[in-house]
N, C-alpha and C positions, 0 to 999 in steps of 0.2 A: 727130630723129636729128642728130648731130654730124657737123658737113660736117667733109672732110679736114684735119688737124692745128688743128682747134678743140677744147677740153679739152672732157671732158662730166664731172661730177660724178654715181658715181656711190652712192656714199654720205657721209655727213658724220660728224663725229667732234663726240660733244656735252660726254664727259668723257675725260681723260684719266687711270687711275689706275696709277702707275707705268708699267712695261712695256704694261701693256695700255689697251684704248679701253674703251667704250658710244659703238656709234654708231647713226644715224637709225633705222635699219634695225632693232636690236637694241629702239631705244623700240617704234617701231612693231608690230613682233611684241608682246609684250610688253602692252603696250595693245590689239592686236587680241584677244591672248589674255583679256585680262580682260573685254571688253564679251562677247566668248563667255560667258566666265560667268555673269554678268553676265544677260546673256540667257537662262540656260537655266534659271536660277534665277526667270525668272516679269517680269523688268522689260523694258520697250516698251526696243527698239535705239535710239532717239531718247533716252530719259535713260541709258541706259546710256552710251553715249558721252560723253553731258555730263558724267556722272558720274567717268568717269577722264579727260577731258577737264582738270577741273577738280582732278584729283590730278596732272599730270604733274609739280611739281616731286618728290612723295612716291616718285613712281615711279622717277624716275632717282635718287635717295638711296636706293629698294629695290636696282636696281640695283648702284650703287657697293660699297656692302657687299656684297652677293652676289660683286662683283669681289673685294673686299679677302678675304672667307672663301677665295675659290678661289687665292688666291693664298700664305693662311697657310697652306692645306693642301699645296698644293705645297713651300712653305718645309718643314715639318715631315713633309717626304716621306710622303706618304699616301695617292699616287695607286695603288703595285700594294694597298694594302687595300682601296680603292675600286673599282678595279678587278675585285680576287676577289669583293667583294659582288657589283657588278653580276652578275658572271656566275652566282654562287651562285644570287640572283634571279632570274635569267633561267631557269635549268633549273627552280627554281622552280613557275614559270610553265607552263614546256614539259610538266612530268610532273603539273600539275594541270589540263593540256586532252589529256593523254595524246598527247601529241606526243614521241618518241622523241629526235632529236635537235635541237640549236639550229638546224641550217642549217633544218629542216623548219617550226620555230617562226618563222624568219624570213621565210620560203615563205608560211607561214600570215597572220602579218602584212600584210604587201602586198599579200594578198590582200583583208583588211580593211581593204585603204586604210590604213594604218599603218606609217610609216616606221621598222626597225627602229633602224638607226644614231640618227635622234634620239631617240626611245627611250633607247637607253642612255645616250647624253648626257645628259641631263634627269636620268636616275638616276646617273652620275655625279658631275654640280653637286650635286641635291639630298643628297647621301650624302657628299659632299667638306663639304659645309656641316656636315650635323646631327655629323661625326665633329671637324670643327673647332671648333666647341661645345662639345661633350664636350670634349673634349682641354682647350681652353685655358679654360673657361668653367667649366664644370660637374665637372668635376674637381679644380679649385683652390677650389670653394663648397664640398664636400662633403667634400673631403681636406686643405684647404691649413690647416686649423688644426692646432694641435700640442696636445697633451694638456693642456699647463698652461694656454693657451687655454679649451680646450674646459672646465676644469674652472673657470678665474676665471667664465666666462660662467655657467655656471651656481649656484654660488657667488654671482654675484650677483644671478639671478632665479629663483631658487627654485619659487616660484609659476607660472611656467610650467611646471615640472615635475610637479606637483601630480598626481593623480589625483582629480578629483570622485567621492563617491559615491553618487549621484543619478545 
């Protein structure tokens, strides 16, 4: 314990990306969560460990991106559709365990030893990400050519267009 007017540290900042951090606490989770895995999956907690032990610069670079997606998704205002997903998800859930309404789903939850607020969070990030993909990623692979494009390219390789018949 921190005697009177001695600082106590109690978490650390290990990246800085823009506005926001990744700090100790968010590795730690994070790496706890994977040796869970990890573990459940069949490998001794003894290499499991080592094993993301020995990934942590990978994991704070997972991280960082994970930062940067949640941040483009914010820029490109995305949070009330991620928002409506979760909750869409959420009833989801509720009317495939026949549970009537959410406060009851969330009753049911905790009961399970399940945190409903991190819950949604988790599907928040994860749904802010896979819609920031789409959006900026896979929308521009699949859309961003124009016809004269789309027609030189194949114009010029024909043969992948081919149909075998065999």
């Amino acid at each position: 314990f921190a005697q009177e007017g001695e600082l106590q540290v109690v978490d650390e900042v290990i990246a800085q990306i823009n506005d926001d951090v990744i700090t100790l606490s968010m590795l730690k989770r994070e790496s706890k969560e994977r040796v869970e895995a990890l573990k459940q999956s069949g490998v001794p907690e003894q290499k499991a460990v080592e094993e993301v032990s020995k990934k942590q610069a990978e994991l704070i670079a997972t991280l960082v991106n994970e930062q940067l997606l949640l941040q483009k998704g914010k820029e490109l205002e995305l949070a009330s559709e991620v928002e409506a997903e979760v909750n869409r998800r959420m009833l989801e859930v509720a009317k495939e365990q026949g549970i009537p309404t959410i406060e009851q789903l969330d009753a049911a939850m905790r009961g399970s030893g399940i945190d409903p607020a991190f819950t949604r969070q988790t599907m928040r990030t994860e749904l802010m990400k896979q819609m920031v993909i789409q959006q900026e990623v896979d929308r521009k692979i699949f859309f961003g050519l124009t016809m004269e494009e789309l027609k030189k390219y194949f114009q010029q390789y024909p043969d992948k267009f081919k149909k075998s018949e065999n």
